[in-house]
N, C-alpha and C positions, 0 to 999 in steps of 0.2 A: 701363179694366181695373181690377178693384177688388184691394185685396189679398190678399182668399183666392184669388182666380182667379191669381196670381201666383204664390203661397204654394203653392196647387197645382201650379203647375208645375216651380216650384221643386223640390220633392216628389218629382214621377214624373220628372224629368231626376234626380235622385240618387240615385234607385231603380233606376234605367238604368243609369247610371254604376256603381253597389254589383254590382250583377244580373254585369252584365260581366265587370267587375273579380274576382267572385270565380269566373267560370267561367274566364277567361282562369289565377289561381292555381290552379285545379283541376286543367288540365290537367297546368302544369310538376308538380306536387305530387302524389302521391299519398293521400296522406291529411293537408291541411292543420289546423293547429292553429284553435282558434277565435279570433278577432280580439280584441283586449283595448283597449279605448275609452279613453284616456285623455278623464279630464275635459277639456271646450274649453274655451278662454279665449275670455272677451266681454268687449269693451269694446260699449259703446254708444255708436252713432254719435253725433256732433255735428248735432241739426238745426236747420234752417234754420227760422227762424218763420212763413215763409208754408206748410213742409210740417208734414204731420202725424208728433208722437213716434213711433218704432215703438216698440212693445209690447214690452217686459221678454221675455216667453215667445218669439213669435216671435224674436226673436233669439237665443235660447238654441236655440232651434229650428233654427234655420237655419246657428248654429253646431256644434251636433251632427252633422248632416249630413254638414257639412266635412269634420270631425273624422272620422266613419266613413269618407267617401270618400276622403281622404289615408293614415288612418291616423296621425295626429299631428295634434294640436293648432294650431290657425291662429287669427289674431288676425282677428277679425273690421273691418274699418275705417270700412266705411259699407255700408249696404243703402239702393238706390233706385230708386222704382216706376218702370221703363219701359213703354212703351208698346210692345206687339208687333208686327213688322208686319204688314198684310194684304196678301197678295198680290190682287190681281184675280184673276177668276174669270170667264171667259168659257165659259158652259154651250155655248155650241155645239161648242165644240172639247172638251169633257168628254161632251157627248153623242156626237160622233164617235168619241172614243177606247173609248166604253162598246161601241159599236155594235162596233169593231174587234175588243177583246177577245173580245165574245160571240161574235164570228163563228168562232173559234178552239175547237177540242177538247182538252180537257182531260185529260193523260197521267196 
């Protein structure tokens, strides 16, 4: 997995997270105020010499994020590339389930 493919998902989970968060304050609230971003704090991780620096931006980036979705400032302490899992994928059981749904009429 490379790190924009990361960085992208990083992304759309905090856009999820944001998305929520401000329907969920919508409800209790009737007309809530607009959110006010305190600058984040970055530190930049400590890296290891066999991985590669992250990138000045990207972590400003990544702690912006934070920052929106808490709504206060958070120290950033380390960012590190994992590996996502794959789940297996057995088509015949997904072609069954396909067959299942079709068979079903839609309200």
């Amino acid at each position: 997995m490379t790190i924009s493919a990361l960085l992208s998902q990083v992304a759309v989970s905090l856009l999820v997270v944001l998305l929520y968060h401000l329907w969920v304050s919508r409800k209790k609230q009737p007309a809530p105020a607009p959110p006010v971003v305190p600058a984040p704090v970055v530190t930049p991780p400590v890296a290891s010499p066999a991985a590669d620096p992250m990138p000045p931006e990207t972590l400003a980036v990544i702690a912006a994020a934070i920052a929106v979705v808490l709504g206060r400032p958070h120290r950033v302490v380390a960012v590190q590339q994992a590996a996502a899992p794959m789940p297996e994928v057995n088509v015949w059981a997904l072609e069954g389930r396909v067959k299942q749904f079709m068979s079903h009429k839609v309200r």
